[in-house]
C-alpha positions in Angstrom: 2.0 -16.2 -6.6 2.5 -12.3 -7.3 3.2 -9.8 -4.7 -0.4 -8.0 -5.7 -2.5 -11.5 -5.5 -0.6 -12.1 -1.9 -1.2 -9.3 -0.1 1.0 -7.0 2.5 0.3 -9.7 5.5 1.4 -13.3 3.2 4.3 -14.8 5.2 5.8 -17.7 3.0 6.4 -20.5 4.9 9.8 -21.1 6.7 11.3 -23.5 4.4 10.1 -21.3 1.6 12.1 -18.3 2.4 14.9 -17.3 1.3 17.9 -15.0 1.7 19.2 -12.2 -0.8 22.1 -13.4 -2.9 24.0 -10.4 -3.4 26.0 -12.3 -6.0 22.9 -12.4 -8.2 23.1 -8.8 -8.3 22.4 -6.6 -11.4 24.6 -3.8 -10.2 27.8 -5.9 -10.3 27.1 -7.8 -13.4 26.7 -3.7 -15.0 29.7 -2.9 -13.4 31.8 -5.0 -14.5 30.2 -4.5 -18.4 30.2 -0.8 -17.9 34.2 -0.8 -16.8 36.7 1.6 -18.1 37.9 -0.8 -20.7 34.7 -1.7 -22.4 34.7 2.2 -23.7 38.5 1.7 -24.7 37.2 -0.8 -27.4 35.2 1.9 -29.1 36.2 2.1 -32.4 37.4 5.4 -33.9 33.5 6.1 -35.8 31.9 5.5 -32.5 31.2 8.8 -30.3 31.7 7.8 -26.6 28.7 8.7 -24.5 27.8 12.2 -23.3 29.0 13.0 -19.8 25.5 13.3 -18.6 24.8 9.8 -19.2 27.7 8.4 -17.4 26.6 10.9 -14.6 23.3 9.3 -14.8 24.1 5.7 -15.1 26.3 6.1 -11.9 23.6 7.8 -9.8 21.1 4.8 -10.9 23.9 2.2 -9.9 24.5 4.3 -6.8 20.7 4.3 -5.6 20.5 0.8 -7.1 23.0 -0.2 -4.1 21.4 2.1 -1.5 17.6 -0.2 -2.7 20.0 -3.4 -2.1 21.0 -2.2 0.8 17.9 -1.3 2.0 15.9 -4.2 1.2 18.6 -7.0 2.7 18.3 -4.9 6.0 14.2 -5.2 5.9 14.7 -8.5 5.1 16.9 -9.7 7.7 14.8 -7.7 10.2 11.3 -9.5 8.9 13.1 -12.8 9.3 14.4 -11.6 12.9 10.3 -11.3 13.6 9.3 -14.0 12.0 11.9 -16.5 14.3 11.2 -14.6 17.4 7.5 -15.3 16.4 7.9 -18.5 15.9 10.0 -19.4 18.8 7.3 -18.1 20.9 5.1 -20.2 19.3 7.2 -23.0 20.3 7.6 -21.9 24.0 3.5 -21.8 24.0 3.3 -25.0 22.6 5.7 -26.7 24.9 4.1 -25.2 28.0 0.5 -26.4 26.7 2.5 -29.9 26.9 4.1 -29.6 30.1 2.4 -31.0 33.0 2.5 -28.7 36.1 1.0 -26.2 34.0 -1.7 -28.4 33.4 -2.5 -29.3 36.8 -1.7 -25.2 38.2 -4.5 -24.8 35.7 -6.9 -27.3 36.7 -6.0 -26.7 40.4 -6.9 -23.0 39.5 -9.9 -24.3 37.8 -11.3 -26.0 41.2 -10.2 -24.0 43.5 -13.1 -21.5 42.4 
């Protein structure tokens, strides 16, 4: 399901989420195409690029990494919610179970 057709508040399941692999990346699969040695191979005819394209192409890998960045933090705080969340979920559900709360409750309940 798209982003758009999920909405800001669609939490995917637990077993559904997943972590960023930062080996998946496209910034170090360019990198390692757009090393020094891949403009030694030029041939002779060719024209290297201007300067202002490799200035440009390094401050698009360079934000690229600060968006990476960025996103794995949000990430890992989201998932930091989402456990706590769910972990006080658990807590509720196992003092619903327990008991003592039960019968504080319906002492409570009769003592009105």
């Amino acid at each position: 399901m798209s982003a758009e057709r999920r909405g800001s508040g669609f939490i995917a399941p637990a077993e559904q989420r997943t972590r960023i692999d930062r080996s998946r990346s496209t910034l170090k699969s360019n990198r390692v195409a757009d090393g020094p040695s891949s403009h030694a191979t030029l041939d002779s005819d060719q024209h290297a690029l201007p300067l202002s394209y490799e200035i440009e192409r390094t401050r698009l890998h360079a934000r690229i990494a600060a968006l990476e960045d960025a996103l794995e933090t949000s990430e890992t705080r989201r998932q930091a919610v989402i456990d706590q969340y769910e972990r006080l979920l658990a807590e509720r559900a196992e003092s619903s179970r327990s008991p003592s709360n039960s019968q504080s409750l319906l002492s409570r309940l009769v003592d009105r």
